[in-house]
RODO-2510 file (C-alpha; in nm, 4 decimals, decimal comma):
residues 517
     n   res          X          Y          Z
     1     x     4,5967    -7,2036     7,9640
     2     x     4,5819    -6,8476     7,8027
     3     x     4,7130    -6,9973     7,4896
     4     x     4,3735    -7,2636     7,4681
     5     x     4,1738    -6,9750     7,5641
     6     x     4,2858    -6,7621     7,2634
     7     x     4,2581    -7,0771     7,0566
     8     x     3,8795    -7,1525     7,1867
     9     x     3,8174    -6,7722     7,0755
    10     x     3,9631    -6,7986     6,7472
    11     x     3,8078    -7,1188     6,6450
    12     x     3,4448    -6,9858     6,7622
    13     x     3,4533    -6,6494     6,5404
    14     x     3,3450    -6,7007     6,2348
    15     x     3,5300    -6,5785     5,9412
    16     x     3,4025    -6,4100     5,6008
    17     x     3,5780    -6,3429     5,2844
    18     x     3,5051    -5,9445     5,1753
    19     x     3,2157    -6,0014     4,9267
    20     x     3,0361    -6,2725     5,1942
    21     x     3,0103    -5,9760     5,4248
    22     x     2,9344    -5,7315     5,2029
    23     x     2,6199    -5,8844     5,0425
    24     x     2,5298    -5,9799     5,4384
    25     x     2,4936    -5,6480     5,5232
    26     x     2,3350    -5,5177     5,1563
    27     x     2,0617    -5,8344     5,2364
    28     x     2,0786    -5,6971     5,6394
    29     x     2,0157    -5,3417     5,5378
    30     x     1,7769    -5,3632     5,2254
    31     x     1,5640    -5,6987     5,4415
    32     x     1,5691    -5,4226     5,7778
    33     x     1,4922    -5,1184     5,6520
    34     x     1,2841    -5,1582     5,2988
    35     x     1,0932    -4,8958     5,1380
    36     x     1,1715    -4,5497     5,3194
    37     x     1,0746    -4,1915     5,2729
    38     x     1,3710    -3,9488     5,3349
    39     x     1,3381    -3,6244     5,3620
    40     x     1,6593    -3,3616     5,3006
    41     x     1,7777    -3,1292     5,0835
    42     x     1,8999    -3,2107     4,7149
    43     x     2,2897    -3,1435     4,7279
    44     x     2,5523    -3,2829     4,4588
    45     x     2,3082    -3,3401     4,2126
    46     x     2,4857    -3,4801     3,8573
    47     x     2,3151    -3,6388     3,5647
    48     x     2,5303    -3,8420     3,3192
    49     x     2,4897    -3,9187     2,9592
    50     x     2,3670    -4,2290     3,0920
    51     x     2,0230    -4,1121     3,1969
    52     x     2,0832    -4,1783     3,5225
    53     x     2,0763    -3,8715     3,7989
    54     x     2,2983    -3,9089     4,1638
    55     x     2,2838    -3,7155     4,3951
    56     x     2,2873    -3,6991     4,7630
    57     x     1,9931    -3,5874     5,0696
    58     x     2,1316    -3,3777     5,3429
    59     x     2,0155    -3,2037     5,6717
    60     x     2,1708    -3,0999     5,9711
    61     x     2,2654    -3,3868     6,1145
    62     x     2,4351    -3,5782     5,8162
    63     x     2,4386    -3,7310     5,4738
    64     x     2,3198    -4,0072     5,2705
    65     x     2,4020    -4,0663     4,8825
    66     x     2,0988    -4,1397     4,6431
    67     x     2,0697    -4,2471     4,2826
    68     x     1,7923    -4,2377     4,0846
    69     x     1,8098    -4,5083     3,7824
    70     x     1,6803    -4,3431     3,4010
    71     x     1,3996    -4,5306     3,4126
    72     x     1,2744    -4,4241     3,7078
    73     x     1,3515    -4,0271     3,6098
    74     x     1,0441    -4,0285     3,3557
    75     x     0,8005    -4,1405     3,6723
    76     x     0,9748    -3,9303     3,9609
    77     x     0,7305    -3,7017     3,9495
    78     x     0,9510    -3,3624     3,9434
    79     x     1,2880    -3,2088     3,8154
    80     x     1,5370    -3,2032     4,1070
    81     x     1,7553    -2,9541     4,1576
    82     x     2,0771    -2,8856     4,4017
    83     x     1,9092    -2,6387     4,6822
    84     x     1,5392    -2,8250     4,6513
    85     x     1,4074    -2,9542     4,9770
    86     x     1,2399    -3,2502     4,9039
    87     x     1,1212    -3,6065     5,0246
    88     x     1,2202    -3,8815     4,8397
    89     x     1,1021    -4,2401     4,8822
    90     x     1,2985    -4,5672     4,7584
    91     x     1,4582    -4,8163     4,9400
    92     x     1,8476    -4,8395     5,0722
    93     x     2,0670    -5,0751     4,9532
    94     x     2,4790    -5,1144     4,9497
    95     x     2,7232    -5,1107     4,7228
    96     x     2,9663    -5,3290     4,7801
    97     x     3,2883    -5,2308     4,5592
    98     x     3,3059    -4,9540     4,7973
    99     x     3,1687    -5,0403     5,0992
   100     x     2,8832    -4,7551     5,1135
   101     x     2,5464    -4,7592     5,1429
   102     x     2,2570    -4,5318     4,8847
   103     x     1,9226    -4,4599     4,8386
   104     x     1,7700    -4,5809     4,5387
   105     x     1,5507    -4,3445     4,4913
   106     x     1,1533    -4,3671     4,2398
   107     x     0,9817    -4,0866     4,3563
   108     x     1,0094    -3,7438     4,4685
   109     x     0,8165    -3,4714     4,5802
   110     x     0,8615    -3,1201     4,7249
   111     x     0,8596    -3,1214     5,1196
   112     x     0,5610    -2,9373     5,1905
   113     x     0,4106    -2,6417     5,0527
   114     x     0,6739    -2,3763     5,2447
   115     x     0,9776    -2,5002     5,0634
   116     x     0,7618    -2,4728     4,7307
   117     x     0,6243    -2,1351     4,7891
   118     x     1,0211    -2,0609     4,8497
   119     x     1,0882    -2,1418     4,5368
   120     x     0,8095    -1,9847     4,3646
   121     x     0,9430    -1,6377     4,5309
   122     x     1,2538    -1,6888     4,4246
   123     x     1,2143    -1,7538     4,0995
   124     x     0,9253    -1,4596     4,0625
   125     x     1,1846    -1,1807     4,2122
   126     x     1,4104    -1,3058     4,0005
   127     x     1,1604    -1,2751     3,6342
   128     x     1,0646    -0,9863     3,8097
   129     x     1,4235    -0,8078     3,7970
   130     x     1,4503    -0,9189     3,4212
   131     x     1,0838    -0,7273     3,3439
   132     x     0,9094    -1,0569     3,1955
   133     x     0,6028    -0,9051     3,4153
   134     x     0,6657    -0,5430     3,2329
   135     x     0,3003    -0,4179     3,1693
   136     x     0,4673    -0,2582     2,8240
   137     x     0,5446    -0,6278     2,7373
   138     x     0,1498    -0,7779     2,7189
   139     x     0,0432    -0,8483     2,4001
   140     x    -0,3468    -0,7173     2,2836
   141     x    -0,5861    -1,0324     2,1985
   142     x    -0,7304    -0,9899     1,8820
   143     x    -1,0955    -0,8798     1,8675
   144     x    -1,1782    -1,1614     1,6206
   145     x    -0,9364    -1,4375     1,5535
   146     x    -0,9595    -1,7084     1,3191
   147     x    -0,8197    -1,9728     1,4984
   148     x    -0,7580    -2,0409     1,8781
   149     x    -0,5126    -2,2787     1,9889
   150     x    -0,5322    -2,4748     2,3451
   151     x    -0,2604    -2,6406     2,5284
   152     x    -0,3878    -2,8517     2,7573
   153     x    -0,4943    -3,2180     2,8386
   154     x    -0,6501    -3,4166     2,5858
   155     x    -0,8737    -3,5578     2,8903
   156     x    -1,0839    -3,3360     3,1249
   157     x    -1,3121    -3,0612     3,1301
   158     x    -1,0858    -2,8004     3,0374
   159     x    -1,0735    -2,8942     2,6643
   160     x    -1,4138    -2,9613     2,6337
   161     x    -1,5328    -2,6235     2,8545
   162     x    -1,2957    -2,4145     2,5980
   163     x    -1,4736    -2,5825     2,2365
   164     x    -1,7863    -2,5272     2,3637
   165     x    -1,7527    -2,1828     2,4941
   166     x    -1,5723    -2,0801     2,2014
   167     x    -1,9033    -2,2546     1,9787
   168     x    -2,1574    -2,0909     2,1924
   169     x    -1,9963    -1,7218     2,1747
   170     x    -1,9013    -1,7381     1,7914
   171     x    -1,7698    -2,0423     1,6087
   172     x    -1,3998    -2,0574     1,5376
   173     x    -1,1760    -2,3063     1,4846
   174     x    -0,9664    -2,4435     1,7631
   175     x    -0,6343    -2,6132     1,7363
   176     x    -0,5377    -2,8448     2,0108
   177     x    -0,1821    -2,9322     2,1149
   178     x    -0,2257    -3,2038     2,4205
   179     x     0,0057    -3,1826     2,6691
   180     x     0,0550    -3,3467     3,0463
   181     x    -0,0746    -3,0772     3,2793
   182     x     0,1417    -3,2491     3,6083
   183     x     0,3996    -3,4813     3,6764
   184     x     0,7984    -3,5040     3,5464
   185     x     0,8379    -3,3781     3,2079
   186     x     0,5421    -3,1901     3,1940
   187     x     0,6574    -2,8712     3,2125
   188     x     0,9299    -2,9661     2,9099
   189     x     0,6362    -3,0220     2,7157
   190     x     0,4313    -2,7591     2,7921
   191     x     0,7500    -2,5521     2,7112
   192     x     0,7968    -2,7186     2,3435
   193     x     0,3731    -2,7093     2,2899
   194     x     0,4019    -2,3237     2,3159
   195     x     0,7034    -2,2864     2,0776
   196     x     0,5687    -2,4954     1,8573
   197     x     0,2423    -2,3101     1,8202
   198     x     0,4179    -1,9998     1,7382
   199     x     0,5906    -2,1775     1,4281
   200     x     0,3572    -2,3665     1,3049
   201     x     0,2871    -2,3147     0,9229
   202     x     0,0784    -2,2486     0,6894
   203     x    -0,1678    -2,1565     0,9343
   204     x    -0,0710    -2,0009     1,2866
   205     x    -0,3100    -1,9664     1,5897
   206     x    -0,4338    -1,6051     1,6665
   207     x    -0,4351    -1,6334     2,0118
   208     x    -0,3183    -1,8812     2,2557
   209     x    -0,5014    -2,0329     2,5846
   210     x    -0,2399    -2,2300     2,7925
   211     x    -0,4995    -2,4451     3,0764
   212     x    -0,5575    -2,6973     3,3272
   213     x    -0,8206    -2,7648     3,5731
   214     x    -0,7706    -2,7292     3,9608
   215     x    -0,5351    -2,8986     4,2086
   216     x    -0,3122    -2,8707     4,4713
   217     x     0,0549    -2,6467     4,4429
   218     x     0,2524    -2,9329     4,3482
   219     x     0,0001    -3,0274     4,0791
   220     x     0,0940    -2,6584     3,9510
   221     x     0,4204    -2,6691     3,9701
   222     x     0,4534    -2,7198     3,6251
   223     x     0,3408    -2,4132     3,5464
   224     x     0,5715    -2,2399     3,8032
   225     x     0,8604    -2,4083     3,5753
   226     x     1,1003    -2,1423     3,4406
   227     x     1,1379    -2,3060     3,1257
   228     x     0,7146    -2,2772     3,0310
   229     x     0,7684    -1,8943     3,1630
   230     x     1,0369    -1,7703     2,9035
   231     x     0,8690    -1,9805     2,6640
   232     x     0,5484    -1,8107     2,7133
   233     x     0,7439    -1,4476     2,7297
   234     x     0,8918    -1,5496     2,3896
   235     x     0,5954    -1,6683     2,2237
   236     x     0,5036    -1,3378     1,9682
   237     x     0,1158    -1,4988     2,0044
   238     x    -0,0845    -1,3422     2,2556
   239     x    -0,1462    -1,5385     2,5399
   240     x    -0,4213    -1,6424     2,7698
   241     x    -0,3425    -1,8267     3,0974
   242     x    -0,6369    -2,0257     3,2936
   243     x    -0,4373    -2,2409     3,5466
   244     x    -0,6648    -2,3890     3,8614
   245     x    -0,9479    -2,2444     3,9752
   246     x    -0,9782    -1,8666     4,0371
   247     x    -0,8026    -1,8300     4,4153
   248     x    -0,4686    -2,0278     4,2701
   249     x    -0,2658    -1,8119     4,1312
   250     x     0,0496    -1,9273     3,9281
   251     x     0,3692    -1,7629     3,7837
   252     x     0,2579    -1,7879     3,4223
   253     x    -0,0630    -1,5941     3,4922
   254     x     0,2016    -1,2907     3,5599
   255     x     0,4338    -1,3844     3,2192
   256     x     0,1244    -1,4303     3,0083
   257     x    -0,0999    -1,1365     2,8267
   258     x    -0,4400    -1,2241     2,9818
   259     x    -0,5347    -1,4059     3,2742
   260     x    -0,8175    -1,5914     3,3121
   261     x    -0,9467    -1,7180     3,6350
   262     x    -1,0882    -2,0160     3,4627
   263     x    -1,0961    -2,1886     3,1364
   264     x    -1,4433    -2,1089     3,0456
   265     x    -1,3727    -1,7266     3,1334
   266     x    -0,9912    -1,7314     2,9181
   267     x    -1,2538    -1,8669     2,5519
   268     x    -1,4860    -1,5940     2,6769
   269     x    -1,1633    -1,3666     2,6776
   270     x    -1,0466    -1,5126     2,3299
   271     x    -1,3531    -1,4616     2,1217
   272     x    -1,6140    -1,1625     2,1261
   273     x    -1,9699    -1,2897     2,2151
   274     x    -2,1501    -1,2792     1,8667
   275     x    -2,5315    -1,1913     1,9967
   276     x    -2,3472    -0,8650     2,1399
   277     x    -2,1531    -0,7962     1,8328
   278     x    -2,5024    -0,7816     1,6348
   279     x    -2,6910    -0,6245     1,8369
   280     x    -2,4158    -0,3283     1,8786
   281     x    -2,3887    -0,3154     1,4791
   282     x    -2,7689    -0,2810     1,5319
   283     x    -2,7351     0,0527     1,7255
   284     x    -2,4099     0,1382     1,5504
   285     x    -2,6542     0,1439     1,2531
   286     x    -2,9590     0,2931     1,3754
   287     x    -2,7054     0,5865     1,4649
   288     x    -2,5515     0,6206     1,1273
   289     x    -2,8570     0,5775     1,0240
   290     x    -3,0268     0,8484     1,2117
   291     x    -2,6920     1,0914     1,1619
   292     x    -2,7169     1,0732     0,8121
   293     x    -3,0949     1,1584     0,8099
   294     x    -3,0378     1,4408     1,0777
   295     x    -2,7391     1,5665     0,8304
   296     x    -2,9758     1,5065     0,5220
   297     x    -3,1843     1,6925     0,6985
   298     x    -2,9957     1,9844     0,8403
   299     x    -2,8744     2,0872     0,3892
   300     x    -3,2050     2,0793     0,3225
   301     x    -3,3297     2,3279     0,5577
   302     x    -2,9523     2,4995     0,4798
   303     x    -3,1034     2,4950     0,0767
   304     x    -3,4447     2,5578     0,1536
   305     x    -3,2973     2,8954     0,2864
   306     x    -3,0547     2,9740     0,0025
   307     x    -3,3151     2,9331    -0,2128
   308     x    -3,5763     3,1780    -0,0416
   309     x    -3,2859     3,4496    -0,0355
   310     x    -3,2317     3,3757    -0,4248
   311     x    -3,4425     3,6395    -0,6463
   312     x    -3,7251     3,5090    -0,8885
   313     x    -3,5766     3,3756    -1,1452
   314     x    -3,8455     3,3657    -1,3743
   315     x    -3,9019     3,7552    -1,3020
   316     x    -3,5567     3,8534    -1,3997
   317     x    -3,5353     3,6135    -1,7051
   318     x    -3,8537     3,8392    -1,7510
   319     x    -3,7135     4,1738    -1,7008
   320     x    -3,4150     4,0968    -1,9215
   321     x    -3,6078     3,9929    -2,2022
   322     x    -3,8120     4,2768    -2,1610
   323     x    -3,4606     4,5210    -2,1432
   324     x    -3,3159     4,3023    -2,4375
   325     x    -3,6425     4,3990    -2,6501
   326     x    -3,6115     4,7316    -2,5454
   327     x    -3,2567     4,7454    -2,6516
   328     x    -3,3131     4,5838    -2,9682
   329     x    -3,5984     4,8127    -3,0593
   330     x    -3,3524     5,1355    -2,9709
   331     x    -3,1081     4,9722    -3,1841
   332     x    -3,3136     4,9344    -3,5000
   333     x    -3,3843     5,3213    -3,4449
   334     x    -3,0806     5,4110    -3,3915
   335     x    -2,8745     5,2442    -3,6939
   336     x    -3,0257     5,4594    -3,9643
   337     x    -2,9320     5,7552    -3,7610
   338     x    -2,5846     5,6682    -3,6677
   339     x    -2,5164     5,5681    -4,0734
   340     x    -2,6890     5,9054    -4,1553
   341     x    -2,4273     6,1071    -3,9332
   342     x    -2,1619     5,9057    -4,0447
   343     x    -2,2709     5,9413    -4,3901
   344     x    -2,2821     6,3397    -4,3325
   345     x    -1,9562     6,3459    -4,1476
   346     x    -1,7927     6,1698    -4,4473
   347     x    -1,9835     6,4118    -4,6817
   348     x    -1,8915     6,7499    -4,4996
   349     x    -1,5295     6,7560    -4,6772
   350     x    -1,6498     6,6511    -4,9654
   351     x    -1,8536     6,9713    -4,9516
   352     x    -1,5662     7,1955    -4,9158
   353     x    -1,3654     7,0623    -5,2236
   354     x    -1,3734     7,2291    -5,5241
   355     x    -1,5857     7,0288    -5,7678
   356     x    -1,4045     6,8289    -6,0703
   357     x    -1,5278     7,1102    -6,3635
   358     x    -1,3888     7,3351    -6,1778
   359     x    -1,0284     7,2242    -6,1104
   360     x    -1,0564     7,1093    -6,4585
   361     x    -1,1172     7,4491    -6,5784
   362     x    -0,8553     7,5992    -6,3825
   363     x    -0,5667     7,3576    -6,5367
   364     x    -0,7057     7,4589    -6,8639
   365     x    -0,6727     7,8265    -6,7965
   366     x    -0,3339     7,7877    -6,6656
   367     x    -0,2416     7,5539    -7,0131
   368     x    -0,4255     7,8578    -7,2164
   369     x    -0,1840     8,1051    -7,0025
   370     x     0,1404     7,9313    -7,1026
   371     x     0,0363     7,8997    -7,4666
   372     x     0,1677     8,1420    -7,7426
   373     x    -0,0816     8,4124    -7,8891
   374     x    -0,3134     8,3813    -8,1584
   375     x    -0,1414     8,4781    -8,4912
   376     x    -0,4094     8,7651    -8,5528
   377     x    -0,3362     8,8994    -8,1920
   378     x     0,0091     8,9515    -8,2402
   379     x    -0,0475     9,0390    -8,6036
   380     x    -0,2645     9,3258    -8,4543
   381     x    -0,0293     9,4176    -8,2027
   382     x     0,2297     9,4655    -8,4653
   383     x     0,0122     9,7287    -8,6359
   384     x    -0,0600     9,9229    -8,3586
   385     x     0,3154     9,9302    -8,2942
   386     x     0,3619    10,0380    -8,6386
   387     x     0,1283    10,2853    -8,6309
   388     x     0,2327    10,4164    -8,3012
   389     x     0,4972    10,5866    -8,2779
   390     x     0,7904    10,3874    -8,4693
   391     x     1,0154    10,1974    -8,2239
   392     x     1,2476     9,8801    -8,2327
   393     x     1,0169     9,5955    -8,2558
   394     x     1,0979     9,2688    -8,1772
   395     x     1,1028     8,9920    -8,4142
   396     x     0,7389     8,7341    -8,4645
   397     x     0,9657     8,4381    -8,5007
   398     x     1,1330     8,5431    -8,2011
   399     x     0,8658     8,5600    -7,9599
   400     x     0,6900     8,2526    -8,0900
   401     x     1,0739     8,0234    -8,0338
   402     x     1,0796     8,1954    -7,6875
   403     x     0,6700     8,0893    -7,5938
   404     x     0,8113     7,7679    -7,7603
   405     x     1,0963     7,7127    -7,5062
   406     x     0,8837     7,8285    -7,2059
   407     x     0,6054     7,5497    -7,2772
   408     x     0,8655     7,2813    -7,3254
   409     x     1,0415     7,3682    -6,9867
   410     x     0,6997     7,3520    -6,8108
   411     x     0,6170     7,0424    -7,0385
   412     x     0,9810     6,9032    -6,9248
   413     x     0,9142     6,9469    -6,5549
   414     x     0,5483     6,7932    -6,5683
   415     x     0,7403     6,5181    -6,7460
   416     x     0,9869     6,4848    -6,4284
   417     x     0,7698     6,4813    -6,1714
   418     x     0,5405     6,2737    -6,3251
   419     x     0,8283     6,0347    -6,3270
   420     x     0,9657     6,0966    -5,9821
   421     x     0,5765     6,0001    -5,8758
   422     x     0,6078     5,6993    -6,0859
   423     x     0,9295     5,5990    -5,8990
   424     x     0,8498     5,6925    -5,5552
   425     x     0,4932     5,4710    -5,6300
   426     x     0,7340     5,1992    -5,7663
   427     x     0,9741     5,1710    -5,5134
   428     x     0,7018     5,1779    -5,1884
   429     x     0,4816     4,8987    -5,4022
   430     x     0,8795     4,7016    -5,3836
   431     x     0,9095     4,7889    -5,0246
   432     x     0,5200     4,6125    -4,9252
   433     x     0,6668     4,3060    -5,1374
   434     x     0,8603     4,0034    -4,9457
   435     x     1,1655     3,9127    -5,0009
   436     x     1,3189     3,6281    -5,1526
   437     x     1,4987     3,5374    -4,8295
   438     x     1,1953     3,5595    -4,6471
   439     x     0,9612     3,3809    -4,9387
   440     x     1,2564     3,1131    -4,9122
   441     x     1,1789     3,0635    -4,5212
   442     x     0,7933     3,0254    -4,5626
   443     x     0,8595     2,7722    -4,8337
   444     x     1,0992     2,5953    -4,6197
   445     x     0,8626     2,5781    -4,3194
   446     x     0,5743     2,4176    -4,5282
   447     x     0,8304     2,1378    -4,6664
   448     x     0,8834     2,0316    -4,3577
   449     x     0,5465     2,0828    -4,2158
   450     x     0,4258     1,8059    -4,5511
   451     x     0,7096     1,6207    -4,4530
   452     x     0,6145     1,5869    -4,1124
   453     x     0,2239     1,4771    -4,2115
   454     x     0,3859     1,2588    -4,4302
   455     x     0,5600     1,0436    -4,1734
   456     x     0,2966     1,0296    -3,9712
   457     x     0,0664     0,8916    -4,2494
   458     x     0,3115     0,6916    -4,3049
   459     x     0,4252     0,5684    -3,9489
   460     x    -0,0051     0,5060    -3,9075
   461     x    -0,0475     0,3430    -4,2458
   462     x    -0,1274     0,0314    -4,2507
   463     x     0,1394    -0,1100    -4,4970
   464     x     0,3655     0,0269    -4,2589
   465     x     0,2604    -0,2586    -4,0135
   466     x     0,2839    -0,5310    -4,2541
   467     x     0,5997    -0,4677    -4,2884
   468     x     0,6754    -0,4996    -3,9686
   469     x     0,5789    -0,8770    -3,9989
   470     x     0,2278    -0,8494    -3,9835
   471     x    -0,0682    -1,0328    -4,2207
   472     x    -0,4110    -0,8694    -4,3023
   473     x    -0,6667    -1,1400    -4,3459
   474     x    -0,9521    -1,0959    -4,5922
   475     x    -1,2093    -1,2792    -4,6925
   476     x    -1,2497    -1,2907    -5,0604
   477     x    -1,4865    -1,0155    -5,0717
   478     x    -1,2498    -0,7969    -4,9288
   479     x    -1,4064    -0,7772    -4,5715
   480     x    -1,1515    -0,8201    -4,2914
   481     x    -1,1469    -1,1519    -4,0824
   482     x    -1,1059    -1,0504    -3,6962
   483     x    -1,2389    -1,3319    -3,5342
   484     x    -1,0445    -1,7097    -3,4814
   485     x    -1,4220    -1,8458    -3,4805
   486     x    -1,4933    -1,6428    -3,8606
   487     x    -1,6529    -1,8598    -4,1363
   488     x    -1,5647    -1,7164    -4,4444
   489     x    -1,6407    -1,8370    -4,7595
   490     x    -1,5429    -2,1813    -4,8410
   491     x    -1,2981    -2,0924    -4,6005
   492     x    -1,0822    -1,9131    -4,8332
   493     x    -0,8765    -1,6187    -4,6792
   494     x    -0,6211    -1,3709    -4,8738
   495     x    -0,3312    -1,2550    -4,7142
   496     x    -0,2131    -0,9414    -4,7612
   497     x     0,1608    -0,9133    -4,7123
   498     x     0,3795    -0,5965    -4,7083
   499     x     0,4725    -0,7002    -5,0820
   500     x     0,1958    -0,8553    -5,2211
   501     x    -0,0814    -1,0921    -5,1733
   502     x    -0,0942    -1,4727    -5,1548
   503     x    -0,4486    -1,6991    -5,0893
   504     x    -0,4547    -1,9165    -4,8148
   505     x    -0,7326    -2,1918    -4,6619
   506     x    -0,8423    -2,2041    -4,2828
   507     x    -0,7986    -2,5029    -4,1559
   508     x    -1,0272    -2,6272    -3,8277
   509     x    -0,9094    -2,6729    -3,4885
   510     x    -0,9582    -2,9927    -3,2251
   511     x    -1,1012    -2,8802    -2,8936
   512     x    -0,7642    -2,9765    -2,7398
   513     x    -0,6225    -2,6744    -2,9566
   514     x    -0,4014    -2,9756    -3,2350
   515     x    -0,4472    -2,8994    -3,5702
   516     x    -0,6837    -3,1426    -3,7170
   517     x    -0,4487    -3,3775    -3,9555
***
């Protein structure tokens, strides 16, 4: 009886090979449940070469694998990441090879705004601890640039806010790099839009306005995204941030240089407002303007008063004249008087000497002295003597060879120092002469003096430079051709070499500079 039971059971189970009652419960569990929305927290995350991203949703209760396919990653709508609490939507489905169950996941978003905010902080302490919001980090805008790039959307008000701010306050040119201000990838390309701008050649933006309109903190995010943030701390171009309206307040407004609370107030930031600008070169001028008279002013009261404490010119050119005509009148009176003295103080020894007659008489009487007797004298003498008493007399001849002897010595002597005079005036004439060494020297020092002007006529002369390869042209008058455009006559030209001169004919040129064959 047991035996039929069992074999009643048995024959009403039903029995299912592996796969049959796999795909019954993938159709059971993808027909019951459908299109879901978990929420958990991203754990196990892993993205394979493949492009496709699994990863698996926890909370505290349990744990459910997900996978989200590469085609769906472009349209999830945010970069996961292992700690993120999010809530993703897909549908389950099994897999039957292993006999688990996953969540298929296209679409993700953060689970409400705590968890973001969560991350936010945590990300900003930890920029904050690497000094990306340093204060000695910001960047000056320039007071005028050139050109102003934007990355933002190409659609929206933002762009078209910026242009015609930027037109309104002065005219510049603007650059525009269009970018996706939400969604996944976003913030990648955000990220590559502001490195790009700082390499782009030949022409680099002068400032940089990164923007986007308002919206809620997960349309943001992207700008929360710590790859735009380094991006924007490396970027060496100043930078303006004007993300959401002026109450939302993102972490690139604390990386950036400027912040702007809006897009129209981040172009008002980037260019100066050109009415303002004129109007303050205006005053600016009217100052100058107004210094410079007040200076111009100021030295010519300063000479005004120089010149008052100056003397009369006029009256002293007047009393000089007046002192020089006295002086030259004193002068004409007192030449003749100042020869005369000198006349009489040249005079006054003159006065003293003897006169001429009179030496001359006295070298006479002294010649007289040293002559002999007259004949008759000592004729007379001798008679007296004879008649005298009668003593030795000495003999005529006698006394006239002695007189004899004494006028010859005296004539001798005159004779010698005559000479000795001659000599002494001799030898001090030699002395005043030059010598032949030093006559020799001078000589020398005049050859090479002519030598010296000779080289330099020579090094200037003109022959000099033909022989250095160049030609003198002349027409055949003899008057120098200077001029490529010259006409001379018949066009005949002589060239005037180095060694000699040889005629020559100009020939015309064509206007592309080809000799006209």
């Amino acid at each position: 009886m047991m035996e039929s039971d069992g074999a009643s059971i048995r024959g009403n189970v039903p029995q299912y090979s592996v796969s049959e009652i796999s795909g019954a419960i993938k159709r059971t569990l993808e027909s019951g449940f459908g299109r879901v929305r978990v929420r958990g927290e991203i754990t196990e995350l892993k993205r394979y070469p493949s492009g496709h991203i699994y990863l698996s949703l926890k909370d505290e209760g349990g744990k459910i694998a997900g996978v989200i396919w590469r085609g769906s990653v472009s349209r999830l709508g945010m970069a996961p990441e292992n700690g993120n609490e999010v809530i993703a939507t897909g549908r389950v489905s099994a897999y039957g090879e292993r006999s688990s169950y996953q969540l298929v996941i296209d679409r993700m978003e953060f689970a409400g705004e705590g968890a973001l905010l969560a991350n936010i902080e945590r990300l900003r302490r930890k920029l904050l601890e690497e000094g990306l919001f340093d204060p000695e980090r910001k960047k000056a805008i320039p007071f005028l640039p050139s050109l102003v790039g934007v990355i933002t959307s190409r659609s929206g008000a933002v762009l078209h806010d910026i242009i015609t701010t930027v037109s309104r306050r002065f005219p510049r040119d603007v650059l525009l790099w269009p970018v996706p201000v939400q969604g996944e990838g976003a913030a990648a390309q955000i990220a590559a839009a502001i490195e790009g701008m700082s390499v782009r050649r030949p022409r680099t933006p002068d400032v940089l306005i990164v923007a986007r309109g308002g919206g809620s903190l997960e349309d943001l995010m992207a700008f929360n995204d710590e790859r735009v943030l380094r991006s924007v701390a490396a970027c060496p171009i100043p930078v303006i941030s004007a993300v959401g309206h002026e109450t939302d307040t993102t972490l690139i407004d604390l990386v950036s240089d400027r912040r702007a609370p809006t897009p129209t107030a981040a172009a008002e930031m980037a260019v100066p407002l050109r009415s303002e600008m004129v109007a303050d070169m205006a005053h600016r001028n009217a100052r100058l303007t107004g210094a410079l008279t007040r200076i111009i002013q100021t030295a010519r009261a300063r000479l005004d008063q120089a010149a008052a404490r100056l003397p009369d010119l006029p009256g002293l050119l007047d009393s000089a004249r007046m002192r020089l005509d006295d002086r030259g009148q004193r002068l004409d009176l007192a030449l003749p008087s100042f020869v005369m003295r000198i006349r009489n103080r040249l005079d006054a020894p003159g006065m003293h000497l003897p006169s001429p007659e009179l030496l001359i008489g006295r070298s006479q009487a002294r010649l007289q002295a040293l002559r002999l007797p007259a004949p008759e004298l000592l004729v007379s003498r001798a008679r007296a003597r004879l008649n005298g008493p009668v003593t030795h007399l000495p003999n005529p001849e006698l006394l006239i060879e002695r007189r004899r002897a004494a006028l010859r010595m005296v004539s001798s002597g005159l004779d010698a120092s005559w000479q000795r005079s001659l000599q002494t005036f001799h030898l001090r004439t030699e002395r005043q002469r030059l010598s032949p060494d030093v006559l020799r020297s001078a000589i020398r020092l005049q050859k090479m003096r002519f030598h010296g002007l000779g080289s330099h006529l020579e090094a200037v002369s003109p022959r000099a430079i033909l022989s250095r390869g160049y030609v003198l042209v002349q027409d055949v008058n003899g008057q120098p051709v200077t001029s490529a455009e010259a006409r001379p006559v018949a066009d005949r030209v002589v060239l005037s070499f180095a060694d000699g001169d040889r005629g020559a004919k100009l020939d015309s040129l064509s206007p592309q500079g080809d000799l006209g064959l």
